[in-house]
C-alpha positions, 0 to 999 in steps of 0.5 A: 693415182699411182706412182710413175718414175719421173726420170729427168736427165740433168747436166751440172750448170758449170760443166754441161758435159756432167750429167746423170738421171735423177729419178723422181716418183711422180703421182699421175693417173695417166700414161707415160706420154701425158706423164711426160706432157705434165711433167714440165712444172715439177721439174721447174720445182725440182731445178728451183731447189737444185740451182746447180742442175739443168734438166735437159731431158726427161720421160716417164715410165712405170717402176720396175719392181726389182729396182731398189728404191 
């Protein structure tokens, strides 16, 4: 498997117009489109442990290697 940045957009439960993009490194053996098909239980973890955040988007893309981790 390699690593896939999960990037699900997320907007605060109090003020919905607050947002910003969480990045997360999602193992998955598959493209883009079927990382963004599977994707919909790790979110639910991630909204789970961040009760304060939405996620009102989200899609996978491959790392870009000069981005700092």
């Amino acid at each position: 498997m390699n690593p896939i940045d999960l990037v699900v957009t997320v907007c605060a439960v109090l003020s919905p117009a607050t947002c910003e993009e969480q990045h997360l490194v999602f193992n998955f053996a598959g493209s883009p489109t079927q990382c963004a098909m599977a994707a919909p239980p790790y979110i639910a973890q991630w909204v789970g442990d961040h009760p304060k955040w939405q996620a009102v988007r989200w899609r996978c893309e491959y790392p870009h290697p000069n981005d700092k981790a």
